[in-house]
N, C-alpha and C positions, 0 to 999 in steps of 0.2 A: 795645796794642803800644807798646813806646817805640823811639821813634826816635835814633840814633846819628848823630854828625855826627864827622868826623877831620880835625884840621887840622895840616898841614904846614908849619910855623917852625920858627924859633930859638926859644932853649929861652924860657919865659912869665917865668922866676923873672929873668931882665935884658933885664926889660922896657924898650922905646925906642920912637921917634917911627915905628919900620921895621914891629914890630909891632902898632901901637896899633887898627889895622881888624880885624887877625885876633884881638884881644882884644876886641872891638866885638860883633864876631860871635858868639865864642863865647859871650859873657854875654846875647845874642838866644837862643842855640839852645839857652840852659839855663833862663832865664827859659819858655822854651816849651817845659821837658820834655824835651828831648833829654839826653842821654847824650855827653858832649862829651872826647873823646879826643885826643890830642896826638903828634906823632911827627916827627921829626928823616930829610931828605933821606937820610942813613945809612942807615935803618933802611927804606926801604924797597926792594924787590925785585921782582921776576919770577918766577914757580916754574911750572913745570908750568902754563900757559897762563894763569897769573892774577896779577894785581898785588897784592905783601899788604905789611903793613908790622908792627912792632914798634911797639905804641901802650901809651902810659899814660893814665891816667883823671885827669881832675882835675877841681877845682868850683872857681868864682871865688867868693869872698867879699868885699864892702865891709870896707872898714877907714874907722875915720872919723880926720877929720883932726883932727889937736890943733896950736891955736895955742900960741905959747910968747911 
């Protein structure tokens, strides 16, 4: 079974110090196999008794650093 996790921020790609736990997290809940989804306070709703949201999928990758 893989497990899903959805986290609700501002967008990952301008990343800041506001985001840096919920980027924390997500690289925990992929490093353990979850399935890590993203979605914007906009995009989500109420329908027909249930909360759903508009989610995209993303994976965090390392970048390494280059000194200059």
């Amino acid at each position: 079974m893989t497990y899903k996790i959805g986290l609700q921020t501002e967008f990952f790609e301008n990343s800041n110090s506001s985001n840096t736990s919920s980027l924390l997290l997500a690289l925990e809940a992929q490093k353990r196999g979850y399935k890590v989804f993203h979605f914007t306070p906009d995009n989500l709703s109420y329908y027909n008794g249930e909360v759903i949201a508009w989610v995209r999928p993303f994976i965090i990758r390392p970048v390494a650093k280059v000194s200059l």
